[in-house]
C-alpha positions in Angstrom: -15.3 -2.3 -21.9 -12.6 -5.2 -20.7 -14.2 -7.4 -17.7 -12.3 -9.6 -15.4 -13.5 -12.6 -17.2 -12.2 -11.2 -20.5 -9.0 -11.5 -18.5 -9.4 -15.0 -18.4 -10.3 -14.5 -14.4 -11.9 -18.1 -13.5 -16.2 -17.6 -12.6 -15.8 -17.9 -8.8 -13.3 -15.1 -8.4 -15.7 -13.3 -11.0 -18.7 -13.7 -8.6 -16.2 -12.5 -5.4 -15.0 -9.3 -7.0 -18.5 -8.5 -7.9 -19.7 -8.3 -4.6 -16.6 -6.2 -3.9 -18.1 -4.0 -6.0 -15.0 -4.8 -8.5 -15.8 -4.6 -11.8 -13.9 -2.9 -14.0 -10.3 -3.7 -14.2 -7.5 -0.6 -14.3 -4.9 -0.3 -16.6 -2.6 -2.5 -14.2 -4.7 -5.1 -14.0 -5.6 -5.4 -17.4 -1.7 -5.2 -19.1 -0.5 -7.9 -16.1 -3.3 -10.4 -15.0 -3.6 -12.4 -18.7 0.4 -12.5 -18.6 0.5 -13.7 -15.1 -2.6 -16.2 -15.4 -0.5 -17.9 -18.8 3.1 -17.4 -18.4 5.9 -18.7 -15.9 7.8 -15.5 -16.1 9.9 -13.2 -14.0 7.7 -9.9 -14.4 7.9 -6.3 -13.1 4.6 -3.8 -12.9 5.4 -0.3 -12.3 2.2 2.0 -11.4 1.6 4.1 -9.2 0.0 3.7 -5.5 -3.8 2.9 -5.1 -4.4 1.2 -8.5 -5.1 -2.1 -7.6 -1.9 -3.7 -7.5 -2.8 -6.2 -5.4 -6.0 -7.8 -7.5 -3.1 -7.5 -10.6 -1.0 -10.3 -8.9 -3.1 -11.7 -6.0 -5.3 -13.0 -8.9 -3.0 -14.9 -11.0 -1.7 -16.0 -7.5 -4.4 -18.2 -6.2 -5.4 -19.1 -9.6 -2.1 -21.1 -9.7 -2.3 -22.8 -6.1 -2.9 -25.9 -5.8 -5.4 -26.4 -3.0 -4.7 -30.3 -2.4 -0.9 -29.9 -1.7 -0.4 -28.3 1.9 2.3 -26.6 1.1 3.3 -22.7 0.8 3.5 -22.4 -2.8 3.5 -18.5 -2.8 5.6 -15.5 -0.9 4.6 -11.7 -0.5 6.9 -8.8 0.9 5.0 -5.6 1.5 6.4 -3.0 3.3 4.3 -3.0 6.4 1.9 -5.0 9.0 -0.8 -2.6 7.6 -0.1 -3.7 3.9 0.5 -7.4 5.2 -2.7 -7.5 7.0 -4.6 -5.9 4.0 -3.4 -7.8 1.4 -4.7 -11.5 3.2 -7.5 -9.6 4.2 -8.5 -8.9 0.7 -7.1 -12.4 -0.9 -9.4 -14.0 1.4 -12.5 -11.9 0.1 -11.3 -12.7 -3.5 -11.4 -17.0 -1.9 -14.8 -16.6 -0.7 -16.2 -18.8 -3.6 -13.6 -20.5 -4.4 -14.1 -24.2 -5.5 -11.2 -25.5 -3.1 -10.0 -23.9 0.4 -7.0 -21.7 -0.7 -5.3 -20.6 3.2 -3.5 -17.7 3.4 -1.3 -16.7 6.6 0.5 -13.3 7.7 3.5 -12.6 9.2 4.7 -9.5 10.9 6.9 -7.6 13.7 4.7 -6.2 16.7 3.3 -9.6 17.3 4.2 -12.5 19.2 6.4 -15.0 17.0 5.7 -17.3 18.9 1.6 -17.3 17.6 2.9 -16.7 14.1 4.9 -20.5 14.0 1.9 -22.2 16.0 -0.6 -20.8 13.0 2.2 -21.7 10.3 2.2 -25.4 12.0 -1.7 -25.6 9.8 -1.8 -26.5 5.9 -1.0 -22.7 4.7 -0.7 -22.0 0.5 0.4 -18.0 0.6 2.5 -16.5 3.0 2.0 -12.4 3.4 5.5 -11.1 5.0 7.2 -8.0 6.6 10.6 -8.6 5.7 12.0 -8.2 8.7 9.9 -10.9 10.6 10.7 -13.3 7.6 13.9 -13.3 8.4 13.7 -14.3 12.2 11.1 -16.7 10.9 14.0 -18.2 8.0 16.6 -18.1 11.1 14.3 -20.0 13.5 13.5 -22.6 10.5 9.7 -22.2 11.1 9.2 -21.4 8.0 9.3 -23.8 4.7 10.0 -21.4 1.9 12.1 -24.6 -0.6 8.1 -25.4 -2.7 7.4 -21.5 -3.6 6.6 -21.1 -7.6 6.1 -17.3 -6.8 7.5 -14.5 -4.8 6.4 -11.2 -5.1 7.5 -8.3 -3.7 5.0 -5.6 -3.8 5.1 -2.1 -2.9 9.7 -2.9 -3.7 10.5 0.9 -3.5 8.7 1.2 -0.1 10.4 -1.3 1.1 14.2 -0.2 0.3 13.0 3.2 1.3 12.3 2.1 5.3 15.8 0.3 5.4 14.7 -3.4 4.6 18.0 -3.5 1.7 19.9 -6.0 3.7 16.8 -8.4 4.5 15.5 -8.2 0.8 18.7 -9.4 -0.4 19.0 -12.5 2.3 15.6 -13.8 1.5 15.6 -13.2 -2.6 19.0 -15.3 -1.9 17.1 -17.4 0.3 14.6 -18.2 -2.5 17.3 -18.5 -5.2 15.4 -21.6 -7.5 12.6 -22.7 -9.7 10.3 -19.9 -9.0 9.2 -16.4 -10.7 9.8 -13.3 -9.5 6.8 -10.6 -9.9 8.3 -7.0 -8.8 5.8 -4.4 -8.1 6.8 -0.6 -8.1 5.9 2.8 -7.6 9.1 4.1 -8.8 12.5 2.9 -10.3 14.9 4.1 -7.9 18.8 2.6 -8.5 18.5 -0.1 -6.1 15.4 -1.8 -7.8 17.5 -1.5 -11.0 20.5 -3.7 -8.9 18.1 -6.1 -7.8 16.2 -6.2 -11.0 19.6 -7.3 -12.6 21.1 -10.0 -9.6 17.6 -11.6 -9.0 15.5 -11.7 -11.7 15.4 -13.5 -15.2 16.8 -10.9 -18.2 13.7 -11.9 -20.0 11.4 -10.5 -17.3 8.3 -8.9 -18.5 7.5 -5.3 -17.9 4.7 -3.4 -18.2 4.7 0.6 -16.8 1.8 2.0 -16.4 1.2 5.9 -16.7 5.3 6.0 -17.1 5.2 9.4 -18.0 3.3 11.0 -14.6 5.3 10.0 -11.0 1.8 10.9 -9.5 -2.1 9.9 -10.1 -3.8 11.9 -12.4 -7.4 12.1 -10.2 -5.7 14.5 -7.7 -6.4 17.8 -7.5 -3.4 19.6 -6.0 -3.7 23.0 -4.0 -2.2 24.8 -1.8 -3.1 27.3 1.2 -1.2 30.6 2.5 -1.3 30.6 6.1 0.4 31.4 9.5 2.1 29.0 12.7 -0.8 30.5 14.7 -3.7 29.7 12.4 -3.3 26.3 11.2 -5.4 24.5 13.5 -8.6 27.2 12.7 -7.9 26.7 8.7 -7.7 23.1 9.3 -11.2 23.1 11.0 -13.1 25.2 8.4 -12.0 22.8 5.9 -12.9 20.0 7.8 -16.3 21.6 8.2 -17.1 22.5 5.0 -16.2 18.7 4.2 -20.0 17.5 5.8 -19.2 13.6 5.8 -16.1 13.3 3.3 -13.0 11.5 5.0 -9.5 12.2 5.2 -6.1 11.9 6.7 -4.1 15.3 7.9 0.1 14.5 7.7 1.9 15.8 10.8 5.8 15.8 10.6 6.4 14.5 13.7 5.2 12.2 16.6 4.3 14.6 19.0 2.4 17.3 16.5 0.5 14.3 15.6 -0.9 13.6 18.7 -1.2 17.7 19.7 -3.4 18.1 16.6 -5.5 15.3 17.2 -6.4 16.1 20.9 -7.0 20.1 19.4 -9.1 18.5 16.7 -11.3 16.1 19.4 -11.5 19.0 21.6 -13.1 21.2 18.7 -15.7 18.4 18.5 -14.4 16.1 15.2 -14.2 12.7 15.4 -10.4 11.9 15.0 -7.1 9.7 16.2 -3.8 9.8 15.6 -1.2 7.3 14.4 2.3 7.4 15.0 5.2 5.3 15.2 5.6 5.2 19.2 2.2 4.0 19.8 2.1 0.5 21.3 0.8 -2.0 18.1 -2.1 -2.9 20.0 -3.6 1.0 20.0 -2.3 1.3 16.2 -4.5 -1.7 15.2 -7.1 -0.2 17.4 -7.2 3.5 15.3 -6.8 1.4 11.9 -10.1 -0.2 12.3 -11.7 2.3 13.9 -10.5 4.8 10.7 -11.7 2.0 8.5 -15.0 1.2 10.1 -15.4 4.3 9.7 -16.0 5.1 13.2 -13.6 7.6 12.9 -14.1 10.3 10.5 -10.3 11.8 10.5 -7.0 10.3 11.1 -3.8 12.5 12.0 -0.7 10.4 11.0 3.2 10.9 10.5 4.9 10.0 7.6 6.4 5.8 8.3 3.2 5.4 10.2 1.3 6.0 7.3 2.7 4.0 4.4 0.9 0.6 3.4 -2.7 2.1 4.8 -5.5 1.8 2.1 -8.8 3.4 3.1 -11.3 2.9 0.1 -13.3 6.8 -0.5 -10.9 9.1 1.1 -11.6 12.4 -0.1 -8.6 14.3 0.5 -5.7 14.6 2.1 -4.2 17.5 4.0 -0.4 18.4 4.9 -0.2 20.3 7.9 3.3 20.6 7.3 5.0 19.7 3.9 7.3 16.6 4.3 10.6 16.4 4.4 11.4 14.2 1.2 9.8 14.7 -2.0 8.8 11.0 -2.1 6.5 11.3 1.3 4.4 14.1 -0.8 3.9 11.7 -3.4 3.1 8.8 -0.7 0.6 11.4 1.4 -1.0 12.4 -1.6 -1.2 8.5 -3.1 -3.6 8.0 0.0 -6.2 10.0 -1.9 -7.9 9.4 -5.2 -7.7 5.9 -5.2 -8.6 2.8 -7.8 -9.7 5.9 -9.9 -11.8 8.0 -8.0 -10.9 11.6 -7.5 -9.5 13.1 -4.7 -7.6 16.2 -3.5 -4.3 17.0 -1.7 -4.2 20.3 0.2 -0.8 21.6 1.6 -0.9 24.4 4.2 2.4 26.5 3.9 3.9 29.6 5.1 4.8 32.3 2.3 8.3 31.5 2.7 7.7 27.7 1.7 6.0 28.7 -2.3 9.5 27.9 -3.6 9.0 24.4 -2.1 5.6 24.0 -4.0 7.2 25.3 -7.2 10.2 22.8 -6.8 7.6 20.4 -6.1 5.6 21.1 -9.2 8.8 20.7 -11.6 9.9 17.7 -10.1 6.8 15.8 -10.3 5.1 17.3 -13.1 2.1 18.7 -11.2 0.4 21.9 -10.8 -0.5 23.2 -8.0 -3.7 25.6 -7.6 -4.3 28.2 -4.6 -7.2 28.3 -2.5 -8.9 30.3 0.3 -11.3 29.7 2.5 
C-alpha cells in the first residue's frame, strides 16, 4: 500500500497527517502530489468532491515555500468563505511540525476589509481567496500578488457556477507571469475548457480521476414515496432510526429551511439551519457548532451549502429534489467522503419518479426505494 512518504511527502508533514489520522493517500493524491512536489508545470486534477483535493495540492504547496522570504509566494480561489476558511484551517494542521514557520492568511467577503489588509500588513507565504474579495483587495493595492510561483484554483467549476466568470478572468489576467497554474475540478463544463486554453500552458498535466462516474462510488442512492403533508414525520423516523449518525437535510429555499429546522427543534432533535440571508456572524456560529458536533443536524439551501466539509456525515437527505442536476451531485458529494460510505435519500412525490429516472441516466446512478 502507497504511503505519503512513498510520495516523496517530507517527515514532518508525514508526522502531521498522522495525527490527522491521514494515512493512506486516494487516488488524487497519489496520481498528483509526486508531479506537483518535482515539476514546475501548469496541471489540471479532475475528481470528484470530498477526495482530498486539498492535501493533493496544499502538500506540494508548502513543500515549495520558502519560509525565509516574507513574501506571498502562493494563491488559492475556492468558491466560498467556508472552503477558504477550511482550507487554511487544514494547511495549518499539515504546518504544525514543520521545520520553518510557513503563514498562511484568508481572505473573504462578510468580513471587514479593513482587518483583512491590517493582517496582510505581517510576513504571509499563502494567500486563501474568495474571488470576489480578491478583487477589492487587487483594486485597493493591499495585496502583493507580482512573487506568486503558484495559483490554484480549486473547486473551478464551483466557482463559475455562483457567477465569479468575470473576477476569475481579471485576476488569472492579473497573475499573467512566471508562475504555474494547478486547476482543480469536479467537472469539465465549457467555460473551464476556455480558460484551460487562454490561461494555462498547452503542456499542462492532467490527471482525471474516476473519469468515467460524475458521482462518488461509496453512495448509496434511494429514494422515498411520500406526500406534502408527511414529510416532516418521514423525515423524523429516519432521523430516529439514525441513533448518533450525522447529516445534512437540503431545503429549496430560505424560508423552508428555517420552517423545517424550528419543526425539527420542536420535535426534540438537535438541529440549525443555514441559509443565505443569515447575517455571517450566525452562519459562522451554526458551522462550528455543526462541526463540533454540538449540533447533530444541519437544514441548509443549496449556495449556502457549497464548500462545507464535515468529516463522518452519514447521509444526506433531500427534502425537496433541487432544481439543477448539478446541486444533486453537490448535496449528495457532502456524504461519503475521503472514501467512507454514505447515503443520499431523496423524498419525492409519485409524480417526481420521472425526475429520479432522468437523474439516474444522466449521472450514471441507480437509485433504490425504501420505506420506513
Amino acid at each position: 500500500m502507497t504511503t505519503f512518504k512513498d510520495l516523496g511527502i517530507s517527515k514532518s508533514y508525514n508526522k502531521a497527517l498522522n495525527e490527522m489520522h491521514i494515512k493512506t493517500p486516494t487516488e488524487i493524491q497519489e496520481k498528483s502530489i509526486p508531479i506537483l512536489l518535482q515539476s514546475r508545470t501548469d496541471f489540471i486534477g479532475l475528481s470528484q468532491t470530498g477526495t482530498g483535493k486539498t492535501a493533493a495540492y496544499g502538500l506540494p504547496i508548502l513543500d515549495g515555500i520558502d519560509a525565509n522570504k516574507a513574501l506571498v509566494q502562493s494563491l488559492i480561489l475556492a468558491p466560498t468563505r467556508e472552503l477558504a476558511q477550511q482550507i487554511k484551517k487544514q494547511l495549518f494542521k499539515f504546518t504544525k511540525y514543520a521545520d520553518q514557520k510557513i503563514f498562511v492568511e484568508a481572505v473573504f467577503g462578510g468580513e471587514k476589509i479593513d482587518k483583512q489588509i491590517a493582517r496582510l500588513q505581517r510576513p504571509t507565504h499563502i494567500i486563501v481567496a474568495t474571488p470576489g474579495r480578491l478583487l477589492d483587495l487587487i483594486e485597493r493595492r493591499s495585496i502583493d500578488l507580482r512573487n506568486i510561483t503558484t495559483l490554484v484554483l480549486d473547486e473551478a467549476d464551483e466557482m463559475l457556477s455562483m457567477g465569479f466568470k468575470q473576477e476569475l478572468n481579471s485576476i488569472l489576467k492579473y497573475t499573467k507571469g512566471e508562475k504555474n497554474t494547478w486547476l482543480f475540478s469536479a467537472t469539465m463544463p465549457d467555460e473551464i475548457v476556455r480558460i484551460i486554453k487562454t490561461y494555462m500552458s498547452d503542456k499542462a498535466l492532467r490527471i482525471d480521476v474516476d473519469k468515467e462516474s460524475k458521482i462518488n462510488k461509496n453512495i448509496v442512492h434511494q429514494y422515498m414515496l411520500t406526500s406534502v403533508k408527511n414529510k416532516l414525520t418521514n423525515i423524523t423516523q429516519y432521523l430516529d432510526q439514525r441513533g448518533a449518525e450525522r447529516g445534512i437535510i437540503f431545503s429549496r429555499t430560505k424560508l423552508g429551511a428555517q420552517k423545517l429546522a424550528s419543526e425539527l427543534q420542536e420535535e426534540g432533535f438537535s438541529v440549525g439551519a443555514l441559509e443565505g440571508d443569515m447575517q455571517q456572524k450566525d452562519r459562522d456560529k451554526v458551522m462550528r457548532a455543526f462541526k463540533n458536533e454540538k449540533l447533530q443536524f444541519l437544514v441548509s439551501t443549496d449556495v449556502s451549502a457549497r464548500g462545507i466539509d464535515v468529516k463522518d456525515l452519514s447521509f444526506v437527505i433531500h427534502h425537496q429534489l433541487p432544481e439543477k442536476l448539478e446541486y444533486y451531485t453537490h448535496r449528495s458529494g457532502r456524504t461519503a467522503r475521503v472514501g467512507k460510505k454514505g447515503n443520499s435519500i431523496a423524498l419525492i412525490l409519485p409524480t417526481e419518479l420521472q425526475q429520479i429516472y432522468g437523474i439516474q441516466k444522466e449521472l450514471g446512478i441507480k437509485f433504490e426505494e425504501i420505506t420506513l
